[in-house]
Structure formats: C-alpha cells, structure tokens
N, C-alpha and C positions, 0 to 999 in steps of 0.2 A: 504494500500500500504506500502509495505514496503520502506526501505533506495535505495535498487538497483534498484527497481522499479521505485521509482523517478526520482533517477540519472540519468537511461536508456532515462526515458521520457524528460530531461531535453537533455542531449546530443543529441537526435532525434530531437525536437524542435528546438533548437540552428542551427544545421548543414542545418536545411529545410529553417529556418527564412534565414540564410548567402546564401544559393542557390539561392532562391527566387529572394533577391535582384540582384544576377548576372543573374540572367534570366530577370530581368525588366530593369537593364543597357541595356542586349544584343538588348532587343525589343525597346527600348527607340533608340538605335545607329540604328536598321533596318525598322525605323518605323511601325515595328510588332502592333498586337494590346497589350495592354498592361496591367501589373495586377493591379488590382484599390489599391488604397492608405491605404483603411479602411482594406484590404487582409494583407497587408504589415503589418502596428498596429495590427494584430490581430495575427502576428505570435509573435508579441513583449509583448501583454499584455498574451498570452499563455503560458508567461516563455521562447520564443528565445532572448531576449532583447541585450543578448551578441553576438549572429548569426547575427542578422539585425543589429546592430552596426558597430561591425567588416563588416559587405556588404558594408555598408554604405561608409565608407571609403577605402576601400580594392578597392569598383568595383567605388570610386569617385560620386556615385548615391546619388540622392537627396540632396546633400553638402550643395545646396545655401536656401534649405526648411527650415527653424527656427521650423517649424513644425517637421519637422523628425531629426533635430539635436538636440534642443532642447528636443521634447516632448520625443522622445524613450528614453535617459540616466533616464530623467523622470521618466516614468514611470521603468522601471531598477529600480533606486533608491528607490521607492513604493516598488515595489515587495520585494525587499531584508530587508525593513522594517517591515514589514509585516508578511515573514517571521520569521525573528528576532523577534518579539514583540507573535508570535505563539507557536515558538520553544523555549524561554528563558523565556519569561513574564506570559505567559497563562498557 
C-alpha cells in the first residue's frame, strides 16, 4: 500500500467510525435497536479512533462510559505509537 492508499483508508474509517456514533445517539434518543459496543471499538481499533472520538463528543454519546472515554483516546494513543515505533524505529 502505498502513502495515499492509506490516507484514503484512514479518512474512510474516521468519517464511518464519527457516523456510526450519530447513528447510535439517533437510535439511543428513538429507542431504535441499536449498534452493539464491540461494532463501535472496532471502528476505533480499525484506525477511526479520531471519527469515534470527535462522535463521541460532537453527538454527546456514551460521555458518562469510562469505557468509551477513557479506553478509545487509548487505544488512539497505541495506535499512533505503534505507528511511530514502525515508521521511525523498525
């Protein structure tokens, strides 16, 4: 994969993870059924980390979960170490 490749897939990810979360506010206020928790982490540990963050606070969703405030910057933070330690160290 190249650089833009990435990028693309990074920008795709991000915008789905931040959708996501306003689609699970929307069902959460309509008592819709709703997208399960592990869906949500999975668009974060996929590289949307910044999308579902920005949801997070944007659509006011999951605020009071220590789980979702805490863990997503979390893993965020992993990810771009990781990165770093791939692209500079390795």
């Amino acid at each position: 994969m190249n650089i833009k490749q990435i990028l693309l897939y990074l920008l795709v990810i991000n915008i789905l993870g931040f959708f996501v979360m306003g689609i699970d506010k929307y069902k959460a206020k309509t008592g819709s059924w709703r997208i399960p928790e592990n869906t949500l982490f999975g668009f974060c540990f996929l590289g949307g980390g910044i999308g579902t963050i920005a949801g997070i606070y944007t659509f006011r969703h999951k605020t009071k979960k220590k789980k979702f405030t805490i863990g997503m910057p979390l893993i965020l933070i992993l990810e771009i170490l990781i990165f770093i330690y791939f692209k500079f160290i390795v």
